[in-house]
N, C-alpha and C positions, 0 to 999 in steps of 0.2 A: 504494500500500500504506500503510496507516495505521500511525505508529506504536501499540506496545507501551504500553497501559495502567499507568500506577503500582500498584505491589503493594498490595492492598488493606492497610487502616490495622487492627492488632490491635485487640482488646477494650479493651487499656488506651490504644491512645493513641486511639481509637472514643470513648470515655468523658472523656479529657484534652481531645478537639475539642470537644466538646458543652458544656465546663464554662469553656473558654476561648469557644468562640464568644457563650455568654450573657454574657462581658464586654464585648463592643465594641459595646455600646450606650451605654456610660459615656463612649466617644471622640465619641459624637456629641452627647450629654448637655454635655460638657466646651467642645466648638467653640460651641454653640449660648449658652451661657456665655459666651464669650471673644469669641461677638460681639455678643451685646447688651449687655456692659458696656462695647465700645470705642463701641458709640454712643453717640448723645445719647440722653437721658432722654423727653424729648418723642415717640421711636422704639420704646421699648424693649418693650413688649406684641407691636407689631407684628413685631418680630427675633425673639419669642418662637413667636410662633402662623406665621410663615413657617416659623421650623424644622420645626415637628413639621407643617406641609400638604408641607412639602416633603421629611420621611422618609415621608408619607404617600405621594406622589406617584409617588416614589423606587420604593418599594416593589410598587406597582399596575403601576407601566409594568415596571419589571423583570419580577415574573414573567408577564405576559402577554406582551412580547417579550426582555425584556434577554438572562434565560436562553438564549434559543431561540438568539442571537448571539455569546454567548459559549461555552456549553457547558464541557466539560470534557476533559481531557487523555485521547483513547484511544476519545474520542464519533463522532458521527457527523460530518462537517464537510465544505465545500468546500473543495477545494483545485487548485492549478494543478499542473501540468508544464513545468517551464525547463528546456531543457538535461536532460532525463534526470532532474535532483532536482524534488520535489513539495514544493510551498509551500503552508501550509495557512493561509487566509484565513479563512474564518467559520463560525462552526458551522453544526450543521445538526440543531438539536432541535426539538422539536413546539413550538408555541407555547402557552403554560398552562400549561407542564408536564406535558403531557398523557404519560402514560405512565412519568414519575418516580416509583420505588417511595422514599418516605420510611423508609426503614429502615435508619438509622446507616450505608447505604454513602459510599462517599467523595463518591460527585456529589453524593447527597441532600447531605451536609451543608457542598458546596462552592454548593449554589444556594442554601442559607438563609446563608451566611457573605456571598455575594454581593449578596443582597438589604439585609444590613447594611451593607457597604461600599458598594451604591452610593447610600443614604441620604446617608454621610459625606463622599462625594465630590460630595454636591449641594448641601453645607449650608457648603461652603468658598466658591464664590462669595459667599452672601450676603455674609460679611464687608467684600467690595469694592464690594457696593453698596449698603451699611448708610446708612438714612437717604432715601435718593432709589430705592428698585427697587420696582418695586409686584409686591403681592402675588400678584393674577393674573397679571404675566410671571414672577414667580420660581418661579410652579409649572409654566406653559408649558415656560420655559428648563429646569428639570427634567425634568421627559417628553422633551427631544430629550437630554440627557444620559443618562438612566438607558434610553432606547428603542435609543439608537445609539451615541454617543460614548465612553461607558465601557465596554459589550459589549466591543465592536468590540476597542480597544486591550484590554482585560484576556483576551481571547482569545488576543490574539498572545503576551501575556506567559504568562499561566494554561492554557490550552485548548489547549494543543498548537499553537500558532498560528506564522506563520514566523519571529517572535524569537525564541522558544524552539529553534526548528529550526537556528538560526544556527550553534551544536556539531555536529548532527547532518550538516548539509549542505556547510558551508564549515569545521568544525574550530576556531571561534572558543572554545576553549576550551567552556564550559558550556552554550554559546547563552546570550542576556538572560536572567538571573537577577535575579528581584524575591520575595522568599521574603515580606515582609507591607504589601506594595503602595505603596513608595515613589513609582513612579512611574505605576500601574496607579489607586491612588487620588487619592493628594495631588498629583502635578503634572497629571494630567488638569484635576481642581477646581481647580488653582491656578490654570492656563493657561485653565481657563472664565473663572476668577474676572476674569484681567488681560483676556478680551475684554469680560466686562460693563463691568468701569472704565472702558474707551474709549469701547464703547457711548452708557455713560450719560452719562458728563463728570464733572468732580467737584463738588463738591458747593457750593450757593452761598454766599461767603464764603470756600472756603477759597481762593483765589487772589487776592491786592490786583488793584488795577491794574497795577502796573512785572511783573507777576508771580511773586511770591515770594508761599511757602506760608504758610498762617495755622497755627497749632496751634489747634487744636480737640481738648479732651480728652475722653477716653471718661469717660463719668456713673459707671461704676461700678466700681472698683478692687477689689474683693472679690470680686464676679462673675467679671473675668478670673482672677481668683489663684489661686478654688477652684477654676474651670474646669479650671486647669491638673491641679490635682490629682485631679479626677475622669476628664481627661483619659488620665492615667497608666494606669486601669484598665483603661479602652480597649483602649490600645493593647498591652497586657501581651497581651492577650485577641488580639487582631489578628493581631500578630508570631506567638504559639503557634500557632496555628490553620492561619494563614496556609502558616508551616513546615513543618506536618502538610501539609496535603491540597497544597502543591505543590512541596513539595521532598523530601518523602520524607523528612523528618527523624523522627529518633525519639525516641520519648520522653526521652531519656538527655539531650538536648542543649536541654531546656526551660529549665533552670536557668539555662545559659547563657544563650537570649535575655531571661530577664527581668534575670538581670544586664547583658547591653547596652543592652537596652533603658533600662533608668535613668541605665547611667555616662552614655550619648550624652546625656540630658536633662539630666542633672547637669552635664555637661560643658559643652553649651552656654548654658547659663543664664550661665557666669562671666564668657563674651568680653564680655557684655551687656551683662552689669549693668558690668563694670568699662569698659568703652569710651562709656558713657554716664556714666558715672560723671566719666569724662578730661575728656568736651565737655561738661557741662552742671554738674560739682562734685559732682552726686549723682545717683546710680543710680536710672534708670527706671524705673518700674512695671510699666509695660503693654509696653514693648521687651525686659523678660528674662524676661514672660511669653510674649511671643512668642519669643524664643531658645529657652526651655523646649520648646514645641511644635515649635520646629523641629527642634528633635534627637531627639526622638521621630519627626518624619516623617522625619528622615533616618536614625535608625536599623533602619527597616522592612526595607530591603531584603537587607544583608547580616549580618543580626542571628542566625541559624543560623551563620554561615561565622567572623566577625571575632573575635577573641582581644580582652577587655577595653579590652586598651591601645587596639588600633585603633578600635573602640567610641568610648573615649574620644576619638581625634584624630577620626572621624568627628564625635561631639558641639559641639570646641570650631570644626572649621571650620564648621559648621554655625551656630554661635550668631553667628560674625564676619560670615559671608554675609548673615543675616537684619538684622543691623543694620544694615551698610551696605548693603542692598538697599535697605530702606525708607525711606531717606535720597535714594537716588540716583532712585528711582522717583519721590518726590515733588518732590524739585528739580529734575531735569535733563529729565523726561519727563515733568511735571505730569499724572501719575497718582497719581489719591487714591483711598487703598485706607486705609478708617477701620481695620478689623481685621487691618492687614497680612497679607490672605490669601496675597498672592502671591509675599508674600516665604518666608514659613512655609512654605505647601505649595508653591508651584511650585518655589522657588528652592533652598529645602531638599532636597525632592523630588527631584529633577532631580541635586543633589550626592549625594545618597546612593544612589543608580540607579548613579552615576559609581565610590561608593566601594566597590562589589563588584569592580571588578577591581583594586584598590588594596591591599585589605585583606583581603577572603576568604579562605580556605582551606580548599578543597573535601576531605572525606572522599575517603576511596583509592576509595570504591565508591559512586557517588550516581546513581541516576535523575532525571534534569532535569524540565521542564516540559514538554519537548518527547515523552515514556515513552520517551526512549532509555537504557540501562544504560549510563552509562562509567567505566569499571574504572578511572580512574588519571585524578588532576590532574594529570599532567604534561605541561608544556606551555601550560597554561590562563592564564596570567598576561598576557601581552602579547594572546593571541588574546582570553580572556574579558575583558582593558581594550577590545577595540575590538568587541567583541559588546555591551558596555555601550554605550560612543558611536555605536555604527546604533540605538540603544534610546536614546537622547536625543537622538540626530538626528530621529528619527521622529515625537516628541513633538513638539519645533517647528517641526519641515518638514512635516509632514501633521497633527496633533491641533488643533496651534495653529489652521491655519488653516482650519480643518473644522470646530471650533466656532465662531471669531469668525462666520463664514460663517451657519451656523445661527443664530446669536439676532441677526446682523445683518440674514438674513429674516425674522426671528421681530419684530423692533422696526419694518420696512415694516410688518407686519400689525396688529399691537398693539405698540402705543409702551409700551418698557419703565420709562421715567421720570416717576415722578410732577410732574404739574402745579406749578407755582412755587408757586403758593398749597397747595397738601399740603404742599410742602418745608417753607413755613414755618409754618405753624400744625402740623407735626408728622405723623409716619404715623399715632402713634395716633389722633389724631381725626381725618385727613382720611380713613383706610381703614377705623377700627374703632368711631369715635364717642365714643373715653375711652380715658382716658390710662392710662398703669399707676401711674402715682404720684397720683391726683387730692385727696386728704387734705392733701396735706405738700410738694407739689413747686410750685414756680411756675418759669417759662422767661424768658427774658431774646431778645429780638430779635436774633440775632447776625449778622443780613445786612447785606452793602453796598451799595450801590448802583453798578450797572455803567453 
């Protein structure tokens, strides 16, 4: 028996989706930004024209299959039988869209919301392979992301899928609750992002020989800054949206996510800047611009639910995580990740997934993801903390190793790293034949010899 459909979305928040979903193209605008500026300059055309082939890509592979895999809460789907309770694993729509009326109902405007996030979710790896990922595998490795990898998990979370089920079946509180795709978007892309890093290697130069990291700064400090800020609109756009068509939120409680939405950003920016501030005398650039975006991905999830204050602790643990993330990824585990994606979306990600059963508090009356009605949070506390952790379990017990898997057949077939000589003579001219700076820029040889 399929659950119970979410009650269709009124005229006013129908109209609030439509006006919020035309902002989260500013979050992919903003990423695409924050990684062409933490590259080198000699890169930078080509970080630009990868993004937009790979919201292109994004977009083509979703609705011809992504849709059909994900669907929607209350849609058609496959599901098993354990034990008497039914688990529901993948959708079951036309592939095309074939038979989708686009007429401001909830699915129409949860497949075009979907088609934007899974752009967003494809444009987070580049950052960790800024510099050395060629542009024909970064749109290959897209199509297995947007065809299967994103579906699949935003199903379980979105589509009525069995982490949503998790309340429904075993009483874990809400089931996994991701209301604007903390871990649906940014840690899926984050956890792609850290299989490409391994993939590819890091980049040549940034390792001596005894192996300790080089600094290699990103070309362009403005790029990331404003990113952030265009970033913002994004995700204002995401989180509202998000909240409508999958938590049943109402319009009443909009205000609210965009006020979390910012403290978490606010918040996390200060761990950043001031803990870089402590080890280095003066506050980082590009590390409290990535703190910024972290608290943004980490405020996704429980951004309907969390009271200000917790907003805010979500934001400043958020901005702590990200800094010594990307400290510890590149010293201990010589993963070079130039646009610290994986500390941002994965790590972030992943925390604020965590921080719904910390911080939420669910309405007396809320339909889940899974369209079950439950009349009462009571109870939800300890069971929806460990409905969270089977929902961050699952991410790097199954997602993690499901994509490294995919682009690791994917680089037997077509080698995802550009040539030594592209590395150094640049992507723009080894991939596009001109640089983005050719007036005013000259490059300096920064390689060593191994």
């Amino acid at each position: 028996m399929r659950p119970l459909p979410v009650p269709a979305l009124s005229e006013t928040a129908t109209a609030l989706c439509i006006i919020f979903i035309l902002l989260v193209p500013f979050a992919g605008a903003g990423i695409s930004l924050i990684n062409t500026g933490l590259g080198r300059s000699r890169s930078a055309a080509h970080s630009m024209l990868a993004s937009l082939c790979i919201l292109a890509i994004a977009a083509s592979i979703y609705f011809a299959f992504g849709f059909a895999w994900q669907g929607y809460i209350g849609r058609p789907a496959h599901a098993l039988t354990v034990v008497g309770r039914q688990w529901d694993w993948m959708a079951a729509e036309p592939f095309f869209l074939r038979g989708l009326r686009f007429d401001g109902s909830s699915v129409s405007l949860a497949a075009w919301l979907g088609m934007l996030s899974v752009g967003l979710a494809a444009l987070v790896p580049l950052g960790s392979g800024a510099d050395r990922w060629r542009l024909g595998a970064a749109c290959a490795s897209t199509a297995l992301l947007a065809g299967w990898t994103y579906p699949l998990f935003a199903h379980w979370v979105w589509g009525g899928g069995w982490l949503a089920e998790l309340g429904v079946n075993y009483g874990l509180g809400h089931g996994f609750v991701d209301a604007g795709g903390s871990s649906s978007i940014q840690a899926v892309g984050g956890l792609t992002a850290l299989a490409i890093a391994w993939i590819l290697g890091p980049r040549r130069g940034k390792y001596a020989m005894d192996g300790m990291p080089t600094a290699i700064p990103g070309h362009n400090a403005v790029f990331v800054l404003f990113g952030c800020l265009v970033a913002l609109m994004g995700w204002l756009g995401m989180n509202c949206a998000g909240a409508l068509l999958f938590t049943s939120t109402g319009p009443e409680r909009l205000p609210l996510i965009a006020v979390n939405t910012m403290l978490a950003a606010s918040a996390a920016t200060l761990p950043t800047a001031g803990l870089t501030r402590m080890r280095f005398g003066k506050p980082d650039a590009s590390l409290s611009a990535n703190g910024w975006v972290g608290g943004l991905v980490a405020s996704s999830a429980a951004c309907p639910f969390a009271t200000p204050i917790g907003a805010l602790m979500i934001g400043l643990v958020a901005g702590a995580l990200v800094t010594f993330s990307v400290q510890w990824l590149e010293s201990r585990l010589a993963v070079d990740d130039p646009g610290g994606a994986i500390s941002v979306h994965g790590v972030a990600g992943i925390w604020g997934a965590l921080s719904v059963g910390l911080f939420a508090h669910f309405p007396d009356r809320m339909v889940n993801a899974a369209g079950g009605a439950l009349r009462s949070s009571a109870g939800a506390g300890s069971g929806q903390w460990l409905a969270q952790i089977v929902g961050v379990a699952t991410l790097i017990g199954l997602v993690l190793p499901m994509t490294y898997g995919l682009n690791w057949l994917l680089d037997r077939i077509y080698p995802q790293r550009v040539a030594t000589e592209g590395e150094r003579q640049g992507m723009d001219l080894h991939e596009l034949g001109a640089g983005a700076y050719p007036e005013f820029m000259t490059h300096t040889d920064e390689f060593t010899q191994h």
